[in-house]
C-alpha positions in Angstrom: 0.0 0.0 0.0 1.2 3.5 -0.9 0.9 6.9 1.1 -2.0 8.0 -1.0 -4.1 4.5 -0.8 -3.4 4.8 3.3 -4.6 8.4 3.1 -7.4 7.5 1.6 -8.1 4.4 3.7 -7.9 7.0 6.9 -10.4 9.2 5.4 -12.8 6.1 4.9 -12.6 5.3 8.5 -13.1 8.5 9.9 -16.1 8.4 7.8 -17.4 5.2 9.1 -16.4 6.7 12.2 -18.5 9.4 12.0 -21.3 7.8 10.6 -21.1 5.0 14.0 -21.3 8.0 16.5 -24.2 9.2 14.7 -25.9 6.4 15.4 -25.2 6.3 18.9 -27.9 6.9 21.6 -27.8 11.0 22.4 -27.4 9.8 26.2 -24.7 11.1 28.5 -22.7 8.0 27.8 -23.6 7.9 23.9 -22.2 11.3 24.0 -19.3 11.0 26.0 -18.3 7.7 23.9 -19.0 9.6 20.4 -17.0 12.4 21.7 -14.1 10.5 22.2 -15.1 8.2 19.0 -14.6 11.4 16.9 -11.5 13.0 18.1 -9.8 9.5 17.8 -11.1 8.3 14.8 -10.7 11.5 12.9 -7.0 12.3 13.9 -5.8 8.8 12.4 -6.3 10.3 9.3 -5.4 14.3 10.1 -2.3 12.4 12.2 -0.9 10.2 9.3 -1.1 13.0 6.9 1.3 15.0 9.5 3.6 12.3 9.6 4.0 11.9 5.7 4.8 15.6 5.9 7.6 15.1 8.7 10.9 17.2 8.1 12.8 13.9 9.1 12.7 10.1 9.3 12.8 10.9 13.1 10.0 13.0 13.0 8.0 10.7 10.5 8.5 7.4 13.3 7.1 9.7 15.8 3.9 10.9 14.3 3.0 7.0 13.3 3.6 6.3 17.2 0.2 8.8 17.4 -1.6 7.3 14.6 -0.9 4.2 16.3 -2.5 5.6 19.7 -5.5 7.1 18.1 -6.1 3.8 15.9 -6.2 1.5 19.3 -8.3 4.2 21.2 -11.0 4.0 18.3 -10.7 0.4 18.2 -11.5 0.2 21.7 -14.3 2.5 22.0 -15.7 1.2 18.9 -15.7 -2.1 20.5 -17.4 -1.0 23.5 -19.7 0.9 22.0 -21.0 -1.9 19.6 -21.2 -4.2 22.8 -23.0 -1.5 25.0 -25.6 -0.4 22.4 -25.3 -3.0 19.5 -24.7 -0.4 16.7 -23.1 -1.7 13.6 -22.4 0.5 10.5 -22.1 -0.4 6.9 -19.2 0.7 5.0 -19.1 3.7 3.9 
């Protein structure tokens, strides 16, 4: 996979993202999970495309160590989210 097939792979799943959190309960806790859902899920994407722009190799390394954070946060919350409420998206 390239730099512009992953960029647009991260752009896909903050979609899906967005469209899961949108179909989350508008409770405190459906709120307070999409909250988190969003922020996570969208700066894969906004956090990769940093990273491609790094000044260094050093640099580069350390701004996939934060894609790499974000990506297992919205795993997780994804995960508890469809166990809490059952909500499955299609793909985008």
């Amino acid at each position: 996979m390239n730099e512009n097939e992953l960029k647009q792979r991260t752009k896909q799943f903050a979609l899906r993202v967005i469209k899961l959190v949108d179909a989350l309960p508008k409770t405190p806790s459906g709120r307070a999970i999409g909250n988190q859902l969003i922020r996570a899920g969208t700066l894969v994407g906004v956090n990769y495309r940093a990273a491609c722009r790094g000044r260094s190799k050093q640099e580069f390394i350390a701004k996939l160590g934060i894609v790499e954070e974000e990506t297992d946060e919205s795993g997780f919350l994804d995960g508890t989210s469809q166990r809490k409420w059952n909500v499955k998206t299609r793909p985008c």
